[in-house]
C-alpha positions in Angstrom: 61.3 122.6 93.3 63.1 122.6 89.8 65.7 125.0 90.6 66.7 123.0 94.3 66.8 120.2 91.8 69.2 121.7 89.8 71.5 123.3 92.4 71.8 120.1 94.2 73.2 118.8 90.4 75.4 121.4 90.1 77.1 120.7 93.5 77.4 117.1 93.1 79.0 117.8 89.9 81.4 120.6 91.2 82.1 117.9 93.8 82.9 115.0 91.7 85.2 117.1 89.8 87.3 118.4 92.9 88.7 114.5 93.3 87.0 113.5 96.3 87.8 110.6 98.7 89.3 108.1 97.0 87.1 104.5 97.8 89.8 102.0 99.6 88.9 99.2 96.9 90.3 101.9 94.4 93.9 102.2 95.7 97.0 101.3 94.2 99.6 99.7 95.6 103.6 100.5 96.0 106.1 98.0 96.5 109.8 99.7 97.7 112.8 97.3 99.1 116.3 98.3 100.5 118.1 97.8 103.6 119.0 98.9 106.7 121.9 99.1 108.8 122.8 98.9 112.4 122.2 102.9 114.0 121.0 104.1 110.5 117.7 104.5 108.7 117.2 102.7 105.1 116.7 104.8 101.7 114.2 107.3 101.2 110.9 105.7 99.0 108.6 108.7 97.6 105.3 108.5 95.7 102.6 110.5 94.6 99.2 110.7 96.3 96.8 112.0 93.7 93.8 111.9 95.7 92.3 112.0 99.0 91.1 109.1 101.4 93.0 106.3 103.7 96.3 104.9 102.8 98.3 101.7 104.6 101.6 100.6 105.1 103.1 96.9 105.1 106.0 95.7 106.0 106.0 91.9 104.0 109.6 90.8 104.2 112.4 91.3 106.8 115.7 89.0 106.2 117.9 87.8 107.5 114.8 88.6 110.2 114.1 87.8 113.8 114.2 91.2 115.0 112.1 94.7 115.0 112.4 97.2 112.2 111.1 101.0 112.6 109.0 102.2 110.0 107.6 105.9 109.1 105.3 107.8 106.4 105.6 111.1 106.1 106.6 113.9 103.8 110.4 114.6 102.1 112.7 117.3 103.7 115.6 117.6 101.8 117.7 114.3 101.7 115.5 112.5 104.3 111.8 111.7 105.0 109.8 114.2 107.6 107.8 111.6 109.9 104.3 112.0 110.2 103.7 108.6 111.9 106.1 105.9 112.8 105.8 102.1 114.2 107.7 99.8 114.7 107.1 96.1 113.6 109.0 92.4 114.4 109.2 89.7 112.0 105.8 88.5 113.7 104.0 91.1 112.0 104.9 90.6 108.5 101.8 91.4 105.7 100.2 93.1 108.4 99.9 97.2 108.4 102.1 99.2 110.3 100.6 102.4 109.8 97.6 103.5 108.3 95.6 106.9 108.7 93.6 109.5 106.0 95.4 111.8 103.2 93.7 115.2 103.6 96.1 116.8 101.4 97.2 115.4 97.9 101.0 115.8 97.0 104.0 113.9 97.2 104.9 111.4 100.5 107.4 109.1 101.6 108.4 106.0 103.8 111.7 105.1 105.2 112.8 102.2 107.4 115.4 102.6 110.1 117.1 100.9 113.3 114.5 101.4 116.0 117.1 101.5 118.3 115.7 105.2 120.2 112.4 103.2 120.2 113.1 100.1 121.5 116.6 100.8 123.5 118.1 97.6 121.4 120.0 98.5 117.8 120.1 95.7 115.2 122.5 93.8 115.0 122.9 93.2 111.3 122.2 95.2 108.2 118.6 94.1 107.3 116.9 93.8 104.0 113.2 95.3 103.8 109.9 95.5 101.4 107.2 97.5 102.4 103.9 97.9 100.1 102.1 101.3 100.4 98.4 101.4 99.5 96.9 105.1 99.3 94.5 106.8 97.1 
């Protein structure tokens, strides 16, 4: 019985150290603003996920406003942002999340905001000005 005892230590401990799942409570949070205009997408916001588990995106300010804004997560290709998931959210949805899903592999991520204009078949109209807040592990 000793040694099952022991093995079962010994693989919780190799475990632990591997950086498991991240608990939600214990993510951090990114704050990136910029803007975007008509037809374009916005700047290009990377950041480091260091460990595995679920990550969220929030889109908390759109100004001047009263329109829908196209967001995406994924990972950097050259000058852009390589969409793994994208949404699009209206000034209705502020502080709410816009995307959300697991991190299976640790590394470095982005999120970019654009004219949802191949979305929604309407382009803005003016140049908007954007924060988003990333939570992840």
């Amino acid at each position: 019985m000793k040694p099952r005892l022991a093995a079962a230590m010994i693989v919780g401990l190799v475990a632990s150290a591997c950086g498991g799942p991240t608990d939600p409570s214990q993510n951090v949070t990114d704050t990136f603003s910029g803007s975007v205009q008509p037809f374009q997408a916005g700047p290009v916001h990377t950041f480091n996920i260091p460990n595995l588990g679920e990550f969220s995106v929030s889109l908390t300010a759109i100004t001047p406003g009263n329109t829908f804004l196209g967001v995406l997560y994924g990972q950097p290709s050259g000058s852009g942002c390589a969409a793994i998931q994208q949404n699009v959210a209206s000034s209705s949805n502020l502080g709410r999340t816009v995307l959300t899903g697991q991190i299976i592999i640790k590394g470095t991520y982005c999120v970019q905001a654009f004219d949802p204009v191949n979305l929604t078949g309407s382009p803005l109209t003016v140049a908007q000005n954007y924060t988003l807040q990333v939570r992840h592990p």
